[in-house]
SEGU-766570 format. One line per 2 residues: number of its first residue (from 1); their letters; for each residue x, y negated, z negated of N, C-alpha, C, CB. Coordinates in nm, 2 decimals. Glycine has a CB too. Example, Ala and Ser with C-alpha at 12.3 -4.5 7.8 and 13.67 -1.06 7.14 Angstrom:
REM residues 2
1	AS	1.32:0.57:-0.78:1.23:0.45:-0.78:1.32:0.33:-0.78:1.13:0.45:-0.90 ~ 1.28:0.22:-0.71:1.37:0.11:-0.71:1.29:0.00:-0.79:1.41:0.06:-0.57
This chain:
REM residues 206
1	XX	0.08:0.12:0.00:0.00:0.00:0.00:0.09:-0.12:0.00:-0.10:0.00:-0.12 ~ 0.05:-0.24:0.10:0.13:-0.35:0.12:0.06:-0.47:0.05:0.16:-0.38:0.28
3	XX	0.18:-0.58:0.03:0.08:-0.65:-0.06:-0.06:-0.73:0.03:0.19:-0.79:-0.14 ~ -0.01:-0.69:0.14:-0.18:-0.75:0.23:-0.27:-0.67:0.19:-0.20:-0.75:0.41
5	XX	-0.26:-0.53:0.20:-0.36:-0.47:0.19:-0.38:-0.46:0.00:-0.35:-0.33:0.28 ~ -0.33:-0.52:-0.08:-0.38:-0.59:-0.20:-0.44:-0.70:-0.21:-0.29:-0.60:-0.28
7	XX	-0.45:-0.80:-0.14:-0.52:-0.91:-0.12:-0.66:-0.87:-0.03:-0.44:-1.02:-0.05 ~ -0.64:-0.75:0.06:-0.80:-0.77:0.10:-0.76:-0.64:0.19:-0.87:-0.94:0.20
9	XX	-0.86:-0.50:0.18:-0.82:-0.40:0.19:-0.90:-0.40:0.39:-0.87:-0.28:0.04 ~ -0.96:-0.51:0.41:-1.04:-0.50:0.51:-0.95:-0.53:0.64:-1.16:-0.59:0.50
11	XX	-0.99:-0.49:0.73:-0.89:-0.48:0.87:-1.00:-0.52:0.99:-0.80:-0.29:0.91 ~ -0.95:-0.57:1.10:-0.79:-0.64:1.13:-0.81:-0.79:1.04:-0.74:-0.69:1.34
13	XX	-0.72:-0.78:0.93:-0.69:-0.91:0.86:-0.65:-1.00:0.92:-0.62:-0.91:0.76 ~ -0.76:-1.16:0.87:-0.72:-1.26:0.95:-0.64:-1.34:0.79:-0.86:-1.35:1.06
15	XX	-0.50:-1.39:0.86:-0.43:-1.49:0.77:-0.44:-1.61:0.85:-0.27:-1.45:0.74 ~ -0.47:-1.68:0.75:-0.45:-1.85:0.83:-0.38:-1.91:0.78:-0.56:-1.95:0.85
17	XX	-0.28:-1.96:0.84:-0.14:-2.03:0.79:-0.14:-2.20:0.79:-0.01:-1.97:0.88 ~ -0.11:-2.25:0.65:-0.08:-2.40:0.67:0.01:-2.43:0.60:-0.18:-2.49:0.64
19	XX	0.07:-2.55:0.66:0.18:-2.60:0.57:0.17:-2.74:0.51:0.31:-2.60:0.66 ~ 0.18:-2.74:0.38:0.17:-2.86:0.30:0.32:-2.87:0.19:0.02:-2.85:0.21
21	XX	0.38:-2.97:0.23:0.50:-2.95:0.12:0.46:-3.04:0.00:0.65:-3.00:0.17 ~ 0.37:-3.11:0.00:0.31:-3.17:-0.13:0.17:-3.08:-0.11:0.29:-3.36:-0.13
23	XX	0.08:-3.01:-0.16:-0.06:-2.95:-0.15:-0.13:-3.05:-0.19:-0.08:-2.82:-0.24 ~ -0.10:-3.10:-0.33:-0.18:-3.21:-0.38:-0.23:-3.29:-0.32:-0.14:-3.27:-0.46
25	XX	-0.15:-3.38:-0.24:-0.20:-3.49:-0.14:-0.24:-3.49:-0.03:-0.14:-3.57:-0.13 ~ -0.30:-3.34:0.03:-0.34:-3.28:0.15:-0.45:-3.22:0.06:-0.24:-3.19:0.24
27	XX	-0.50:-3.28:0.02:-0.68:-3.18:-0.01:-0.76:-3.25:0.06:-0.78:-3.18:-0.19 ~ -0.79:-3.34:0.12:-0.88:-3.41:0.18:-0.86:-3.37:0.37:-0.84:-3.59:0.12
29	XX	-0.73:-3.32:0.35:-0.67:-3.29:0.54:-0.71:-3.17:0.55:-0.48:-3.28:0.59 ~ -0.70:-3.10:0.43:-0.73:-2.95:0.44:-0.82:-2.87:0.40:-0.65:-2.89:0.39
31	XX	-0.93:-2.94:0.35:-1.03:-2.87:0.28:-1.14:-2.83:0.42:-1.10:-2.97:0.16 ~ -1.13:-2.89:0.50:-1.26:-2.86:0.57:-1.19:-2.71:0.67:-1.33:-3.04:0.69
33	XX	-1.06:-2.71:0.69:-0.98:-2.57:0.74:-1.05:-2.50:0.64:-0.79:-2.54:0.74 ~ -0.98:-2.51:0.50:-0.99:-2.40:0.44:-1.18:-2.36:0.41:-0.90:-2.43:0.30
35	XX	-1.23:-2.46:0.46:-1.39:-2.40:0.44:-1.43:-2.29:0.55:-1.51:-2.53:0.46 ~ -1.39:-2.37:0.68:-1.43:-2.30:0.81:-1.32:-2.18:0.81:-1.42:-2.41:0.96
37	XX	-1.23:-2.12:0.75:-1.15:-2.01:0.76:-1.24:-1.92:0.71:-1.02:-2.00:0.69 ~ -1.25:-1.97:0.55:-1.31:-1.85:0.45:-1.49:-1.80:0.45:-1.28:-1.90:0.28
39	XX	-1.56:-1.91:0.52:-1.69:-1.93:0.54:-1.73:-1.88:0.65:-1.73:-2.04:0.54 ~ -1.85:-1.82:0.64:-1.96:-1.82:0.75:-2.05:-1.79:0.74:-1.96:-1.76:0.84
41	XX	-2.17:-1.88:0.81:-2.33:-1.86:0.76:-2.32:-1.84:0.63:-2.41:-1.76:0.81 ~ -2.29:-1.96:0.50:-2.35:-1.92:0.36:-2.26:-1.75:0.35:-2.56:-1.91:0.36
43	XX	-2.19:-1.71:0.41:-2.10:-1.63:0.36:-1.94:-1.61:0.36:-2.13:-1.56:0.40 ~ -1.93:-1.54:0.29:-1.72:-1.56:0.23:-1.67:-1.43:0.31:-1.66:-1.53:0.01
45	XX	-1.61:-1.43:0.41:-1.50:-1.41:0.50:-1.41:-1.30:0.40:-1.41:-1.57:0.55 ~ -1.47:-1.17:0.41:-1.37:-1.12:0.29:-1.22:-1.01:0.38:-1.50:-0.99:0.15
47	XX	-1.26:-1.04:0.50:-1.11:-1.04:0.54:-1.03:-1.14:0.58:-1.09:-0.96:0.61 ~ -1.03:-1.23:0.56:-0.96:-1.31:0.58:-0.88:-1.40:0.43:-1.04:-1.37:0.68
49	XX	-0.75:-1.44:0.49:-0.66:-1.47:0.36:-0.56:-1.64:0.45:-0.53:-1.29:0.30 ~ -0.63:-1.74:0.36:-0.52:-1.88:0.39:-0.43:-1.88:0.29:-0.58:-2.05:0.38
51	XX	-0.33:-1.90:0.38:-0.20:-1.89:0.30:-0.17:-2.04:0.32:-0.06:-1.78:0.36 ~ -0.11:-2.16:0.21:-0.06:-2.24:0.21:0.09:-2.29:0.20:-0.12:-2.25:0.15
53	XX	0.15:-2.26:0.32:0.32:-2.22:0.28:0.31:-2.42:0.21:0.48:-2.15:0.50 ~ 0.41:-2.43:0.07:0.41:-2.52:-0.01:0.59:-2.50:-0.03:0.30:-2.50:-0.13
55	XX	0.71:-2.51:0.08:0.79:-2.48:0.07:0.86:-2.34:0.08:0.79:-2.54:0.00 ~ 0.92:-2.28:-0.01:0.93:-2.11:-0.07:0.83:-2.09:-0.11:1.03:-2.06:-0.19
57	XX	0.73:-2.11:-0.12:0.58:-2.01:-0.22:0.45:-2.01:-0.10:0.50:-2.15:-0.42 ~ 0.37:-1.97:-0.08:0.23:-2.02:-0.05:0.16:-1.99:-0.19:0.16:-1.93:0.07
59	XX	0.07:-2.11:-0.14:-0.08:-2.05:-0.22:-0.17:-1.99:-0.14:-0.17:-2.16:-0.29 ~ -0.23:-1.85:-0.21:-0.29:-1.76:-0.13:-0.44:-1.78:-0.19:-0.23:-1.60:-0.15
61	XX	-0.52:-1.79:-0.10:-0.66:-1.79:-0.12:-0.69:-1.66:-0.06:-0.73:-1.91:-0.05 ~ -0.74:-1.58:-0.06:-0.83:-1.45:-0.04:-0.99:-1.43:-0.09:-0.76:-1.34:-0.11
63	XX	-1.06:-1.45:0.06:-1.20:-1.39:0.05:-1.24:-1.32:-0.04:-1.23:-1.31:0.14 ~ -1.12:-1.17:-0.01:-1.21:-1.04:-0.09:-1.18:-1.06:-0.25:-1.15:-0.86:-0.03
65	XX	-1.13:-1.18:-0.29:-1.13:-1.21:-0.46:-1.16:-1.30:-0.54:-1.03:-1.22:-0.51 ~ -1.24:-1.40:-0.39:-1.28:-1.54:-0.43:-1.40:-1.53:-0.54:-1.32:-1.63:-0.30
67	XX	-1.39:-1.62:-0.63:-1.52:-1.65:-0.67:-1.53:-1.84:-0.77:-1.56:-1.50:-0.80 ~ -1.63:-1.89:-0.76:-1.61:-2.04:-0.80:-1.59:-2.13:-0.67:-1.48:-2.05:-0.90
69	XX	-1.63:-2.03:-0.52:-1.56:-2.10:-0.42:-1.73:-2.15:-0.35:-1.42:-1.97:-0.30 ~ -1.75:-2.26:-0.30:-1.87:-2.32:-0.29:-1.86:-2.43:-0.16:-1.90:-2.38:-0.45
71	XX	-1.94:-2.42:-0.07:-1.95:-2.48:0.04:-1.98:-2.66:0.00:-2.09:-2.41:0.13 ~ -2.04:-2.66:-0.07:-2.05:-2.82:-0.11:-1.93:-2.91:-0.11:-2.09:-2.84:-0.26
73	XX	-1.91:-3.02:-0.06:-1.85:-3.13:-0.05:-1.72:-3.15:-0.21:-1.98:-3.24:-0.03 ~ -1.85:-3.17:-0.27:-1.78:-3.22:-0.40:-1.69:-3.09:-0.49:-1.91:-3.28:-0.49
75	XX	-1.79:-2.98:-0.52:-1.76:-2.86:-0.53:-1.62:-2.79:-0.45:-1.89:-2.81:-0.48 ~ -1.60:-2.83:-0.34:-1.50:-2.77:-0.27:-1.39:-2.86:-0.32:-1.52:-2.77:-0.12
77	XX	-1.39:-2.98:-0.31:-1.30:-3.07:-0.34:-1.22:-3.01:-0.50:-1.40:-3.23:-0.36 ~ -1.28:-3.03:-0.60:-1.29:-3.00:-0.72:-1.21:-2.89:-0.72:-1.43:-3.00:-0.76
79	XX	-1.28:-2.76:-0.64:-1.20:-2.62:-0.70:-1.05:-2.65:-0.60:-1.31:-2.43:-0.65 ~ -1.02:-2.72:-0.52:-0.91:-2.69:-0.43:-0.83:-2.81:-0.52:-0.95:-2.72:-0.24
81	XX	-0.84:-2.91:-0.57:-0.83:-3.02:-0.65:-0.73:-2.95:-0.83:-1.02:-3.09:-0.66 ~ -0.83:-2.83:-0.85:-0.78:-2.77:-0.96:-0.67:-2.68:-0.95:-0.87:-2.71:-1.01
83	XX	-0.66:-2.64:-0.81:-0.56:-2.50:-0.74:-0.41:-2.59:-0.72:-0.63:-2.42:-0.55 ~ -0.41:-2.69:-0.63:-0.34:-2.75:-0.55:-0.26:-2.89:-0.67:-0.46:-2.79:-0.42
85	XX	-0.29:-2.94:-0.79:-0.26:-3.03:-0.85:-0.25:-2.98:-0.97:-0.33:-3.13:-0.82 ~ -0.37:-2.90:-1.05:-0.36:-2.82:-1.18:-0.29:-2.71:-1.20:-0.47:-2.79:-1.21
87	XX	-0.29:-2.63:-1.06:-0.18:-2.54:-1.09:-0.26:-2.41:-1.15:-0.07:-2.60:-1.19 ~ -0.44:-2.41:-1.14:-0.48:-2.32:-1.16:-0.51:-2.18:-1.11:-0.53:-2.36:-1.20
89	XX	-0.51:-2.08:-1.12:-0.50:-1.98:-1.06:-0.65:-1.87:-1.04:-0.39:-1.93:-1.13 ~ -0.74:-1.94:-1.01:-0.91:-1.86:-1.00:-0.86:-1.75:-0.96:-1.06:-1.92:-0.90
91	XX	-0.96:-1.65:-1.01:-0.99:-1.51:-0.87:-0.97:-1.54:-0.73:-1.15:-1.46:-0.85 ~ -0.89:-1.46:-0.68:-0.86:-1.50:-0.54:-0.79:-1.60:-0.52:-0.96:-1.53:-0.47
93	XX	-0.70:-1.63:-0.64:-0.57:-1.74:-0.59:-0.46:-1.67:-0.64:-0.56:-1.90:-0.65 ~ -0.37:-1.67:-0.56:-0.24:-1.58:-0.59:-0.10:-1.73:-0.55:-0.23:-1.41:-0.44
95	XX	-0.02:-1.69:-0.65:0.10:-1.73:-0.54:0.21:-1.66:-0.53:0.15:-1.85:-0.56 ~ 0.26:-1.65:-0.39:0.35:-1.56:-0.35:0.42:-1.66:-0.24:0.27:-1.41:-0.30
97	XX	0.54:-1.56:-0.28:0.71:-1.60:-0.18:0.62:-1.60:-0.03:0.88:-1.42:-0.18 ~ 0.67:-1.73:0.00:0.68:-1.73:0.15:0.71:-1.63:0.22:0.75:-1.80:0.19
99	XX	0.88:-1.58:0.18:0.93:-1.47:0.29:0.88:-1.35:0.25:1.09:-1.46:0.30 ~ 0.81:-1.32:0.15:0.77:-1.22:0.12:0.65:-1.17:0.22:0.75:-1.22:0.01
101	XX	0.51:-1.26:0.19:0.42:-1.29:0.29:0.43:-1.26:0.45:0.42:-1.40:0.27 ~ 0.56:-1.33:0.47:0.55:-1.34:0.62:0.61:-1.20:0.67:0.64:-1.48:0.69
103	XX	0.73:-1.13:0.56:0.79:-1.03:0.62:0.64:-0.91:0.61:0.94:-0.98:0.52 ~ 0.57:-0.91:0.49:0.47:-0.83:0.54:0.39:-0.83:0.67:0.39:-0.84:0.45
105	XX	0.37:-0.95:0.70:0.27:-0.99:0.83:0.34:-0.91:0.97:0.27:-1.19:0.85 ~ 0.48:-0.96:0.95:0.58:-0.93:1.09:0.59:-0.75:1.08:0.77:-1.02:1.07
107	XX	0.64:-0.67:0.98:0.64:-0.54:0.97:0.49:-0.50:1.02:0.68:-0.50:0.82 ~ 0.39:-0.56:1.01:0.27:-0.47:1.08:0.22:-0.50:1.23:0.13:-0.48:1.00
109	XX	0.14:-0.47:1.29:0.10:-0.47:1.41:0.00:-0.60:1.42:0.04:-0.33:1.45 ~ 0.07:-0.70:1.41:0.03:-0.83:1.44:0.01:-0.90:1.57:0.11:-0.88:1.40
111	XX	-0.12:-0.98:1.60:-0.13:-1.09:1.71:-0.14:-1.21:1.64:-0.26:-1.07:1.82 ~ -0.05:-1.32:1.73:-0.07:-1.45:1.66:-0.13:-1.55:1.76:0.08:-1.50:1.60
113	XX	-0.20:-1.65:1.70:-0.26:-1.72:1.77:-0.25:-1.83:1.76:-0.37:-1.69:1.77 ~ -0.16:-1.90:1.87:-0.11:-2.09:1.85:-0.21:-2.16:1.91:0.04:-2.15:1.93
115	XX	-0.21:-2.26:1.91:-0.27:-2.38:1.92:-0.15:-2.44:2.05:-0.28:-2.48:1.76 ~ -0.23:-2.51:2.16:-0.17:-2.56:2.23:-0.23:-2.66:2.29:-0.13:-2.49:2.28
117	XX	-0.19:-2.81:2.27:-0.27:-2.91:2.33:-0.28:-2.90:2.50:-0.21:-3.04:2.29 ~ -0.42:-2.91:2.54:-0.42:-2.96:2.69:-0.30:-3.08:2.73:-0.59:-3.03:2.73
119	XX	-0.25:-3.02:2.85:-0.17:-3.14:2.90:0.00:-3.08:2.86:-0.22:-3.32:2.81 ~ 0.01:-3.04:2.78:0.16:-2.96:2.70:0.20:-2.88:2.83:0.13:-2.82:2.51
121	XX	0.34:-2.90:2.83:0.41:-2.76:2.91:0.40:-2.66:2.87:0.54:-2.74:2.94 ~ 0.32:-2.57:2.93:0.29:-2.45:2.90:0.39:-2.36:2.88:0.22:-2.41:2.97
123	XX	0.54:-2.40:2.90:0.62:-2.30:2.88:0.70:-2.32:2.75:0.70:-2.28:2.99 ~ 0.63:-2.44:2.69:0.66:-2.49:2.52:0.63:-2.37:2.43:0.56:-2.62:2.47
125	XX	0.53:-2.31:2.47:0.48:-2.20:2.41:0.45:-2.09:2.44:0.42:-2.22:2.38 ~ 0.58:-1.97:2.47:0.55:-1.87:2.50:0.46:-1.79:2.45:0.63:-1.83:2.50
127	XX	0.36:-1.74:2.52:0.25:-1.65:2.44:0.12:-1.62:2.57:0.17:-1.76:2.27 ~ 0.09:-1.51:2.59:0.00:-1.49:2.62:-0.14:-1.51:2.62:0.02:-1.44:2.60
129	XX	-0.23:-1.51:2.71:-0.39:-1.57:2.67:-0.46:-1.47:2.61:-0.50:-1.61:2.81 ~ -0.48:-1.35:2.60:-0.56:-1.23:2.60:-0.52:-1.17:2.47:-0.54:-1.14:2.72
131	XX	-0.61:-1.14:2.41:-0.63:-1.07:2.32:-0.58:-0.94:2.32:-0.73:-1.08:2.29 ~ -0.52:-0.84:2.25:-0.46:-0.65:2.33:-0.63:-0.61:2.29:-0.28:-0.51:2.19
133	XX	-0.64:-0.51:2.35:-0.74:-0.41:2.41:-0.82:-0.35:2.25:-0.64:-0.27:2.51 ~ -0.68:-0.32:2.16:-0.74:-0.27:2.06:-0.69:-0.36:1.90:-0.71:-0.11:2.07
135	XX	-0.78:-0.32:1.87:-0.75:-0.45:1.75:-0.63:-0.40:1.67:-0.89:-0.48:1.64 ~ -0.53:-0.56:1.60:-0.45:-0.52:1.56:-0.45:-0.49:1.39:-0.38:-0.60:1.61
137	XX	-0.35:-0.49:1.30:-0.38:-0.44:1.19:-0.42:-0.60:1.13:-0.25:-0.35:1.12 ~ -0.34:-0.69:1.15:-0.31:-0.86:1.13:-0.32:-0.97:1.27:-0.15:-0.87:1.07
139	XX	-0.43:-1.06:1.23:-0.46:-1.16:1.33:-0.38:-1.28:1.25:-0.63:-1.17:1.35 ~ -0.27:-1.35:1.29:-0.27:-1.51:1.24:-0.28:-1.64:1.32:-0.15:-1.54:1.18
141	XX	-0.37:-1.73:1.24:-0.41:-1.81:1.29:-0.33:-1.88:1.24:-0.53:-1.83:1.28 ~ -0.23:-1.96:1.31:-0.07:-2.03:1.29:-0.15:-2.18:1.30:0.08:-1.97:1.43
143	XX	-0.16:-2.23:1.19:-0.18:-2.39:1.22:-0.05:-2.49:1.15:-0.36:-2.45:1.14 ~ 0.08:-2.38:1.18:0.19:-2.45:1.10:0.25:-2.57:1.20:0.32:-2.33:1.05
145	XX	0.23:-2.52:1.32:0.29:-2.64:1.41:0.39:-2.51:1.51:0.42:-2.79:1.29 ~ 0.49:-2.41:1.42:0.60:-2.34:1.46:0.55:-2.20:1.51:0.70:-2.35:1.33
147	XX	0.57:-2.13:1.59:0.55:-2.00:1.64:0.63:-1.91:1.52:0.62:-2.00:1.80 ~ 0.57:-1.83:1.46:0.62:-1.73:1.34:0.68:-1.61:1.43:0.49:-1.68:1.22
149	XX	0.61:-1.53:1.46:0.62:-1.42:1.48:0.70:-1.37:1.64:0.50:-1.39:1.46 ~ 0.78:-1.31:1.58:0.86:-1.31:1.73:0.90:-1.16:1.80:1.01:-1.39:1.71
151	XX	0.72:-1.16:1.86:0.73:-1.05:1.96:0.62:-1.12:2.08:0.69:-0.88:1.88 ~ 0.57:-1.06:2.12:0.48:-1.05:2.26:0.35:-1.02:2.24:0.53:-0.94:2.35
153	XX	0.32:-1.01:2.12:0.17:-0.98:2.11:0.12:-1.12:2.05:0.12:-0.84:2.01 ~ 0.12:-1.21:2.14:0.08:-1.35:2.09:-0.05:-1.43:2.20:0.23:-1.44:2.08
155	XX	-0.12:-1.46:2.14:-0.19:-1.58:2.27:-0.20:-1.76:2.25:-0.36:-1.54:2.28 ~ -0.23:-1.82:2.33:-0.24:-1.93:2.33:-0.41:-1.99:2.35:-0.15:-1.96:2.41
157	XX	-0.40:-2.09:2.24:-0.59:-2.10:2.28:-0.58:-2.28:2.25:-0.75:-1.99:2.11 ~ -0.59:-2.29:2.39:-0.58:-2.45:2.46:-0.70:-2.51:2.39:-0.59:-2.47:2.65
159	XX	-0.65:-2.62:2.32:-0.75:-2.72:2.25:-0.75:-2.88:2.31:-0.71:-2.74:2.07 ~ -0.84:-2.94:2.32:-0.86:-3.07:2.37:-0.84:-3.15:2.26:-0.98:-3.10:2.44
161	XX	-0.84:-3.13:2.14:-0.77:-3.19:2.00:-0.64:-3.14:1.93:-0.86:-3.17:1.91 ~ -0.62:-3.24:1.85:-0.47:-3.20:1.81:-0.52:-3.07:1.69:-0.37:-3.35:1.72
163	XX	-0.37:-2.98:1.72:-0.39:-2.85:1.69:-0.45:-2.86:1.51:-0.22:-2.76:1.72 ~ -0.42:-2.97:1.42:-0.41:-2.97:1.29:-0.57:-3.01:1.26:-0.29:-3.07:1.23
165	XX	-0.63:-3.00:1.36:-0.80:-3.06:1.32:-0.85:-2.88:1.27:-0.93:-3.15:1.52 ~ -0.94:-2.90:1.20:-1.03:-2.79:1.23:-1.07:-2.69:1.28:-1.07:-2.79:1.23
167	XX	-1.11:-2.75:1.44:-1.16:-2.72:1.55:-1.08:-2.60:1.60:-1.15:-2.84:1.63 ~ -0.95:-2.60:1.61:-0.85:-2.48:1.63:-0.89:-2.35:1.51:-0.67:-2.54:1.59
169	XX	-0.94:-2.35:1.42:-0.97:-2.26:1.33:-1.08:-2.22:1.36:-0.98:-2.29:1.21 ~ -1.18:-2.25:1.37:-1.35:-2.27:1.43:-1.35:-2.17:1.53:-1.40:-2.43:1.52
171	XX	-1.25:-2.24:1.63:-1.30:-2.12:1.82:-1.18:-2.02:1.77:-1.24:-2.23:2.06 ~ -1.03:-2.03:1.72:-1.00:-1.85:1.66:-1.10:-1.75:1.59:-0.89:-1.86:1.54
173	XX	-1.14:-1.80:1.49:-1.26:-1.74:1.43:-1.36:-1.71:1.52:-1.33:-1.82:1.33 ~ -1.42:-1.75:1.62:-1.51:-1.77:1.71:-1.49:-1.63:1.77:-1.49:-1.90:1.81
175	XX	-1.34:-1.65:1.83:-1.31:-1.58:1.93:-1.28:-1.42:1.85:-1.18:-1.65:2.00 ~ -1.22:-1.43:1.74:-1.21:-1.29:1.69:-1.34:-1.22:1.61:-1.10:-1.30:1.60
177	XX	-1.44:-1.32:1.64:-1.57:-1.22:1.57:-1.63:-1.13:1.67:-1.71:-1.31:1.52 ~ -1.58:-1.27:1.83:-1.68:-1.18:1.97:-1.58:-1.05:1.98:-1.69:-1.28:2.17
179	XX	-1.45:-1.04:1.96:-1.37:-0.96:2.01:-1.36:-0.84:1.92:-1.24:-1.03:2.02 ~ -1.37:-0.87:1.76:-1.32:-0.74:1.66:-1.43:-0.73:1.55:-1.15:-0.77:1.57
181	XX	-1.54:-0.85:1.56:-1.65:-0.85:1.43:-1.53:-0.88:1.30:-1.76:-0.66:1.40 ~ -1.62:-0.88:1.19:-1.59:-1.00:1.13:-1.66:-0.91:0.99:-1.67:-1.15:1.19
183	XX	-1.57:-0.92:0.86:-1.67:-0.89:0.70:-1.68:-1.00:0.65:-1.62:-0.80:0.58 ~ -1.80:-0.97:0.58:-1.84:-1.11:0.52:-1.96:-1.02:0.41:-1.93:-1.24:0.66
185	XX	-1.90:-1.12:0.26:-2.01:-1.08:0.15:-2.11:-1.19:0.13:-1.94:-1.05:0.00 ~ -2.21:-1.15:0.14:-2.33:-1.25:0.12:-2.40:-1.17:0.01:-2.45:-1.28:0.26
187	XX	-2.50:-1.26:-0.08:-2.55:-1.26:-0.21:-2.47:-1.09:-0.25:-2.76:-1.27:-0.22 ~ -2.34:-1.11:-0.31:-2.30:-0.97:-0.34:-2.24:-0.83:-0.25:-2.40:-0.94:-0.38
189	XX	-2.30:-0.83:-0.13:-2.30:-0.72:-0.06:-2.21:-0.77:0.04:-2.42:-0.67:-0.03 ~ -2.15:-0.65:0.09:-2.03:-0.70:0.21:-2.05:-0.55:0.32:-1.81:-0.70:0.13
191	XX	-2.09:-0.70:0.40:-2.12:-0.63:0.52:-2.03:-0.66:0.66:-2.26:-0.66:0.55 ~ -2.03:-0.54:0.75:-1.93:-0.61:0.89:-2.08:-0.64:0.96:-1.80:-0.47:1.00
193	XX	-2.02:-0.74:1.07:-2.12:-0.81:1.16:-2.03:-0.74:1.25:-2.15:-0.99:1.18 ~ -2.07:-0.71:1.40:-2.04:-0.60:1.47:-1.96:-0.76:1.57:-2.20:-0.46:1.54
195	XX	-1.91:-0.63:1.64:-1.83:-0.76:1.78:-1.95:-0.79:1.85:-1.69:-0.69:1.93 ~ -1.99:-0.89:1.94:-2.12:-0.93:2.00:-2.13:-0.92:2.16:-2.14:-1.08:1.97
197	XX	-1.95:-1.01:2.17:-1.90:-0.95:2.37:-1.82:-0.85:2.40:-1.81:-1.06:2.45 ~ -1.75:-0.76:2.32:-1.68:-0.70:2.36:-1.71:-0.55:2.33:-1.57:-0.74:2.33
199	XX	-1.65:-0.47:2.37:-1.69:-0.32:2.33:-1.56:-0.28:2.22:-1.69:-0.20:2.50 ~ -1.51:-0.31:2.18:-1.43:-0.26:2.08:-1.48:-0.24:1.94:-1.32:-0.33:2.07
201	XX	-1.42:-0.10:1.90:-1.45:-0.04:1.84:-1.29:-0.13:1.65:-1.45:0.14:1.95 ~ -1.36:-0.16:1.61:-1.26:-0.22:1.53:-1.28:-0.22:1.40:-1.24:-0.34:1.55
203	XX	-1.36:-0.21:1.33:-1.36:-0.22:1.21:-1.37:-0.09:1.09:-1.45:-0.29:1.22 ~ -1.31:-0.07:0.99:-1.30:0.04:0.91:-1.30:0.02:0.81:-1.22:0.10:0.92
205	XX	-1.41:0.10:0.71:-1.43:0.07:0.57:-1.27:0.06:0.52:-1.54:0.20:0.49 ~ -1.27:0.02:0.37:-1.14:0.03:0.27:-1.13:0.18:0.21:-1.16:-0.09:0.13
């Protein structure tokens, strides 16, 4: 067992990666990512995990441990406000070594997914459009700026906004629910939502 599959035993795990070297004074840049990662329809994303690289450490948020975590404005503010400045640690907040994190991510069968402005040389960013055929163990949604992972199973998903908006999180998610479906616990219960456009076969109890 890897420490990913201790943060959330559900597959293909999505990590969404940000970088804040102060956390504290990025709650207001980053709260609405971290809503649209872990959220959908009034439900919590229990495979999926934002990692906050904060220098050597991230702060790890994980779906499948969250609780106190609330769609409201003020509410969101507040618990990300207590994590990021208080230094508190809720269910479903971990912090862990950067290189630890990422060497787990790279040792498995990973696709990564950059952000690339319309208009950019496209050869700024090596990576592929297409998703592979069968789903991988780990999906990352790289909103660090820097390409992590260095193999070939990567794509590019062209945005008409700058990569650090939201919007880049929104259509990844988008794209990996039509492609691999998606778990999500609502009032208690955790259910997969099936893929919608594609025929793959992807998802597996814990």
């Amino acid at each position: 067992m890897t420490i990913l599959d201790i943060l959330t035993p559900y597959s293909p795990k999505r990590i969404v990666l940000l970088r804040a070297y102060n956390p504290c004074s990025t709650i207001e840049a980053f709260k609405h990512h971290i809503l649209y990662a872990l959220t959908i329809s009034y439900g919590i994303r229990v495979d999926t995990v934002v990692a906050i690289g904060t220098g050597r450490q991230a702060v790890v948020l994980t779906g499948y441990g969250l609780k106190h975590f609330h769609p409201q404005e003020k509410s969101l503010s507040h618990f990300l406000e207590s994590i990021l400045c208080k230094n508190k640690l809720y269910p479903g907040v971990s912090l862990i070594p950067l290189n630890i994190l990422m060497n787990a991510i790279s040792s498995n069968t990973a696709v990564e997914i950059l952000a690339r402005r319309r208009g950019y040389d496209e050869k700024s960013i090596p990576c592929h459009l297409k998703l592979p055929g069968l789903p991988p163990k780990i999906v990352l949604i790289n909103v660090s700026g820097e390409k992590i992972l260095d193999n070939e199973q990567s794509m590019c998903l062209e945005t008409p906004v700058p990569p650090d908006k939201p919007y880049f999180i929104i259509a990844s998610n988008y794209i990996l629910d039509l492609a691999y479906g998606t778990w999500v616990r609502r009032r208690g219960k955790i259910e997969w939502k099936k893929p919608i456009r594609y025929n793959i076969d992807s998802a597996k109890t814990p």
